[in-house]
C-alpha positions in Angstrom: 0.0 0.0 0.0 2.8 2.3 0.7 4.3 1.9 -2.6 1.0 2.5 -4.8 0.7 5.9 -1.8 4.1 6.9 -2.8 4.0 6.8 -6.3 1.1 8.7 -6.1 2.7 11.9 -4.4 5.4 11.3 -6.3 3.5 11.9 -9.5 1.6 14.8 -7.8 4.6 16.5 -7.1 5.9 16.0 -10.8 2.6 18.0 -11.9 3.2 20.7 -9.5 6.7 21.3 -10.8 5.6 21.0 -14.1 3.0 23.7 -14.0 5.4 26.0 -12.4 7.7 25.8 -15.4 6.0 27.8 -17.6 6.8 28.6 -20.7 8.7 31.9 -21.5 5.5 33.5 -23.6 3.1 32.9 -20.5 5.4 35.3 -18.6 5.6 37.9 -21.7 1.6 38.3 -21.5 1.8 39.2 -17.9 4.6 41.6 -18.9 2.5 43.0 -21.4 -0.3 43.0 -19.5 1.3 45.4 -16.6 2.8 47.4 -19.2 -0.3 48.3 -21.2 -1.5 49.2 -17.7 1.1 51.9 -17.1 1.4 53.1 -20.0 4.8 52.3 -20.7 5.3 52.1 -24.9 7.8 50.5 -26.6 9.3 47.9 -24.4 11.1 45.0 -25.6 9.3 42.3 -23.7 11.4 39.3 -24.5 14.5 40.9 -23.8 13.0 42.1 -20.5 11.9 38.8 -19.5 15.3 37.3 -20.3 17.5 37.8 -17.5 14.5 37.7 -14.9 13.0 34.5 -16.0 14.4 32.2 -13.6 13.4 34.2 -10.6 9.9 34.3 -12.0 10.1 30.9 -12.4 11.1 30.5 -9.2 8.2 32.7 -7.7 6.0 30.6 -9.0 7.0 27.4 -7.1 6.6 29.4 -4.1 2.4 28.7 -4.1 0.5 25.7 -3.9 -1.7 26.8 -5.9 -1.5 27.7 -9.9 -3.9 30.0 -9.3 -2.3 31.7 -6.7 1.3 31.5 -8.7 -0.1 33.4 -11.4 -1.3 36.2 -9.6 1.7 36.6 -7.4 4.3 36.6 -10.2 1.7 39.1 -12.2 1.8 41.2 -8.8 5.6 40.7 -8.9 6.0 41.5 -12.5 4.0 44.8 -11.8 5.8 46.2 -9.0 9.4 45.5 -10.6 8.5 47.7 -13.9 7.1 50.1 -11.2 10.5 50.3 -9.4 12.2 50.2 -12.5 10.1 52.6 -14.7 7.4 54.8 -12.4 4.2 54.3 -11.3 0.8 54.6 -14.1 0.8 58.5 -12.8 4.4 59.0 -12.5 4.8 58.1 -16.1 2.1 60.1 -17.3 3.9 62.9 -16.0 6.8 62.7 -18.7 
């Protein structure tokens, strides 16, 4: 019984993992996403995503939950082009 138990987790813990490695246009929506919401034109997307996706990635296999994954790398995502770029109103200002 044990064994049949343990392969089962097992398994279930291969899904989790898998779901958290999410392919690198998943993350370039949610980029695009909080940029059409500040209003920030013009940025490369894939090159922004490339030297940050293994800490996204990595995010994500913080949470149980896909669900949950998704909107805490999207909250992420947001506040690190806020840091890097401005806030919605602090960019309007320019």
């Amino acid at each position: 019984m044990g064994n049949a138990e343990d392969a089962k987790n097992a398994i279930e813990g291969l899904i989790k993992t898998l779901d958290r490695e999410w392919a690198p246009h998943v993350f370039d929506s949610m980029v695009k996403a909080s940029v059409s919401e500040l209003g920030l034109a013009g940025l490369d997307v894939a090159k922004y995503r490339e030297s940050r996706l293994g800490r996204w990635r990595e995010l994500a296999t913080l949470f149980e939950s896909g669900e949950t994954a998704d909107k805490a790398v999207r909250a992420a995502i947001r506040r690190e082009l806020e840091q890097l770029f401005g806030t919605k109103d602090q960019l309007a200002e320019t």
